[in-house]
C-alpha positions in Angstrom: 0.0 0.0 0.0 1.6 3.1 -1.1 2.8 6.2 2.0 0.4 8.9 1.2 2.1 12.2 3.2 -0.4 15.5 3.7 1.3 18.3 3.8 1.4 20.3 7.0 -1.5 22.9 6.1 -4.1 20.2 5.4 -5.7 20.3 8.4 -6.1 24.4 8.4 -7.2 23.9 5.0 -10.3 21.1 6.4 -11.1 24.4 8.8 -11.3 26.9 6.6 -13.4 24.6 4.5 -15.5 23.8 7.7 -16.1 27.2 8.2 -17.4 27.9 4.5 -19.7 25.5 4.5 -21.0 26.7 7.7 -21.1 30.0 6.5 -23.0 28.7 4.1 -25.4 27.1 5.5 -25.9 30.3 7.6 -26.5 32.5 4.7 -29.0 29.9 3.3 -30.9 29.9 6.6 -31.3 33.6 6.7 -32.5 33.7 3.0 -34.7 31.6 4.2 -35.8 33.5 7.1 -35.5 30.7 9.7 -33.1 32.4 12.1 -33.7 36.1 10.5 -35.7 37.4 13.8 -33.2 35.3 16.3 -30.0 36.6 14.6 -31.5 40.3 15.1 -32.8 39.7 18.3 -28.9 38.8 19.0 -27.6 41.8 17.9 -30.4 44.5 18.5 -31.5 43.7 21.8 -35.3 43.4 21.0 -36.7 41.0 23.3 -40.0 40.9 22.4 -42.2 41.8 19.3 -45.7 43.6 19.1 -48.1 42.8 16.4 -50.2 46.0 15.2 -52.2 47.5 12.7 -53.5 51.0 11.3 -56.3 51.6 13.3 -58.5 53.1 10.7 -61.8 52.9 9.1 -59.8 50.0 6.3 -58.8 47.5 9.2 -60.5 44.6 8.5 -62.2 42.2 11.5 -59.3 39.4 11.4 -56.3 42.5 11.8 -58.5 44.6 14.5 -58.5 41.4 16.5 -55.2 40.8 16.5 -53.6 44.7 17.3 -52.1 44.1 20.5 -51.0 40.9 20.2 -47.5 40.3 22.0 -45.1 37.4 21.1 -41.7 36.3 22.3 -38.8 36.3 19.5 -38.4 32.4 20.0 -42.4 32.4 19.1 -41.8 34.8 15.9 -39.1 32.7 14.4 -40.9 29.5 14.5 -41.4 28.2 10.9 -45.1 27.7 11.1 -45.2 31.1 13.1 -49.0 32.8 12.4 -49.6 36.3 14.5 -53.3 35.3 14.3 -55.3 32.3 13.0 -58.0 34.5 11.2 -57.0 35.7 7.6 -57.3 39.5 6.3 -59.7 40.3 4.2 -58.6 43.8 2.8 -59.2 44.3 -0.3 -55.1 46.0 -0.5 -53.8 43.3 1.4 -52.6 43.5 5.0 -51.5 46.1 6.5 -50.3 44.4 10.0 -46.3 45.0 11.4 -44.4 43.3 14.0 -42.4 45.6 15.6 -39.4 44.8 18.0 -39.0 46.6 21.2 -36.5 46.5 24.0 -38.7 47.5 26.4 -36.8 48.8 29.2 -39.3 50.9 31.5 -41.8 49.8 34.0 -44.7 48.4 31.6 -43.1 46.6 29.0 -41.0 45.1 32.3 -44.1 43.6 32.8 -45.4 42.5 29.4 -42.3 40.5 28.8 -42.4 39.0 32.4 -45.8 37.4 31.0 -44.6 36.4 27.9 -42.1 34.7 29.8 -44.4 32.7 32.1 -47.3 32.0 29.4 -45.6 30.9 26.4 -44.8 33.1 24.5 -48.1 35.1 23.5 -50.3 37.7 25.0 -53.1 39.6 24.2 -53.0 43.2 25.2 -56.2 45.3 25.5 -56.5 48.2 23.8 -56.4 50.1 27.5 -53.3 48.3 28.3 -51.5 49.2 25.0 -52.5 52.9 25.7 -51.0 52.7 29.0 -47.7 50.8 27.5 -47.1 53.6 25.0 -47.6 56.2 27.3 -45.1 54.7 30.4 -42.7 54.6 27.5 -43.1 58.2 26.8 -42.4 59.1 30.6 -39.8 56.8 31.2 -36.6 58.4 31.9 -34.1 57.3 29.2 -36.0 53.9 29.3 -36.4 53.8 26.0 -34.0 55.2 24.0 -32.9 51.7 22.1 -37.1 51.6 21.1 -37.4 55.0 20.0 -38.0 54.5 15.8 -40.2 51.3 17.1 -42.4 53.4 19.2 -42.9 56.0 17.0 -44.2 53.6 14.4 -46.7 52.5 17.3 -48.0 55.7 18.0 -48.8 56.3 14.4 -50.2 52.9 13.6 -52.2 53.8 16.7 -53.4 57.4 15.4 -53.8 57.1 12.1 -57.9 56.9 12.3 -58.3 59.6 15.2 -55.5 61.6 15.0 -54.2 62.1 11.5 -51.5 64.8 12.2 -50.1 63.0 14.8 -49.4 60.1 12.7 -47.9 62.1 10.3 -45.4 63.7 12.2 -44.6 60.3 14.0 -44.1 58.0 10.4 -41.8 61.1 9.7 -39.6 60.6 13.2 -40.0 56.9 12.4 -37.9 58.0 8.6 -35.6 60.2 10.6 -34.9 57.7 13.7 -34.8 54.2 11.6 -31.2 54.5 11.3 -30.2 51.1 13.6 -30.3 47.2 11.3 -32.9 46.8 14.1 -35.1 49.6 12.7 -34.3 48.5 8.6 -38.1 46.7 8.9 -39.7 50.0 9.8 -38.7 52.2 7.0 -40.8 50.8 4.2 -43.9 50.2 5.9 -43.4 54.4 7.2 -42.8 55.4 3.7 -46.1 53.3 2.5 -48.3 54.4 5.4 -47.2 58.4 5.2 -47.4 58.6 1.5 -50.8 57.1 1.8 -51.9 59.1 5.1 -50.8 62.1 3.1 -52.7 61.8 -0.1 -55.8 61.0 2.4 -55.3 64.0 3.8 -54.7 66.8 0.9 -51.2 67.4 1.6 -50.1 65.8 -2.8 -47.6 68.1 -2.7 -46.0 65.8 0.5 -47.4 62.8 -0.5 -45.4 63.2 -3.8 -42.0 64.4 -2.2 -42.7 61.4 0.5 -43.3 58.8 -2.9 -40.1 60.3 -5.4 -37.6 59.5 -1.8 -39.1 56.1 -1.3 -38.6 55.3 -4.8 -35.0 57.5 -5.7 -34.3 54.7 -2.2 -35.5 51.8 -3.2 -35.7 52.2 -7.2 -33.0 49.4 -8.0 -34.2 47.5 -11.2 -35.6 43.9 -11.1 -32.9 41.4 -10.4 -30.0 44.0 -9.0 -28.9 43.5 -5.8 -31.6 44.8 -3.5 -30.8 46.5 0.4 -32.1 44.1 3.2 -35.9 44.2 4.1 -36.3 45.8 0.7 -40.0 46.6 -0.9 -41.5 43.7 -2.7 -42.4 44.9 -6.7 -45.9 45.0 -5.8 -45.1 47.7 -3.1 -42.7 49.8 -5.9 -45.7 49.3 -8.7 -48.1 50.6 -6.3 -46.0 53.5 -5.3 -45.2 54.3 -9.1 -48.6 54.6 -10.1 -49.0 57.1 -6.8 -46.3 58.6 -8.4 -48.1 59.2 -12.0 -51.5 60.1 -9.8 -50.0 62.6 -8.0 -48.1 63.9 -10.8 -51.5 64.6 -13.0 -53.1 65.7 -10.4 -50.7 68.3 -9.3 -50.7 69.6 -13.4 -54.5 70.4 -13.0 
């Protein structure tokens, strides 16, 4: 049987092999979006999720039910993971967002305790979200990691009763979503402003608000795209806001 000698970098060459493929695998996974909401929970510090929706005339029976809903991270990344077993039925598709949150002052203490002890999911009235939202406004520097994420609350929240409000929040939200923990918000606050806008009056914003979401996100079909990008739907939809606004602004 014939000596066969391996040279003395062989086995640094099996680890850097090894650590490829794991690589690999890793990338694969996250494409996948089976470790997507661990990985950030990892590196952001979110340690719990919120499940809301625009809380306007549009919100269908299925979304209005679950607003409020509160999961653990470990509950969210779960393959077979489903916010609420009733489907939406609006006629522009749903509207709902998880948001992460920290939640480092007195009330979101709490929430998270009984996430802990329950399983993973709670309900939370729409009393009890009021009162979360507003101990993280008076909290003392207790929320400083959350502030993008709480914005996008409070406008989700005031879209149907407070209009103005929720304007100037989805704006903070753009301004404040600068963190790869806030990268989810932005395009749901450039679709929800641009459309709270043109409900409003106010083309001339809802067009300035549509040319930056699309001069951002405008990369051609099949070029590399930045993380939590628009689908093409979204970009159509916004194009032809585009053209409406356009024409309507040239009468």
């Amino acid at each position: 049987m014939p000596h066969i000698t391996l040279p003395d970098v062989f086995p640094y060459l099996l680890a850097i092999l090894g650590l490829l493929l794991l690589w690999q695998l890793h990338d694969i996974q996250v494409r996948a979006g089976r470790i997507q909401v661990a990985s950030a929970m990892d590196r952001s510090g979110i340690r719990w999720f919120l499940h809301v929706t625009p809380m306007d005339a549009h919100a269908c029976v299925a979304c209005r039910a679950a607003n409020g809903m509160a999961f653990l991270p470990s509950v969210v990344a779960a393959r077979k993971f489903r916010p609420s077993a009733q489907t939406c039925t609006n006629a522009a598709g749903c509207r709902c967002l998880l948001v992460g949150l920290s939640g480092a002052w007195p009330e979101a203490e709490r929430v998270l305790a009984q996430l802990n002890a329950g399983g993973g999911r709670l309900q939370l009235s729409g009393e009890r979200l009021d009162k979360l939202l507003a101990g993280a406004q008076g909290a003392a520097g207790g929320n400083a990691a959350d502030k993008a994420s709480l914005n996008m609350l409070l406008a989700l929240q005031a879209e149907g009763s407070q209009p103005q409000a929720a304007i100037d929040a989805y704006r903070m939200v753009l301004e404040q979503a600068t963190k790869e923990r806030d990268a989810p918000l932005l395009v749901p606050a450039y679709l929800r402003l641009a459309d709270l806008l043109e409900r409003t009056g106010k083309q001339a914003d809802a067009l300035e608000v549509t040319n930056r979401f699309l001069s951002a996100y405008g990369g051609k079909p099949g070029m590399p795209q930045p993380a939590h990008a628009p689908t093409e739907d979204q970009r159509t939809f916004m194009s032809l806001r585009k053209t409406r606004l356009m024409a309507a602004a040239r009468r």
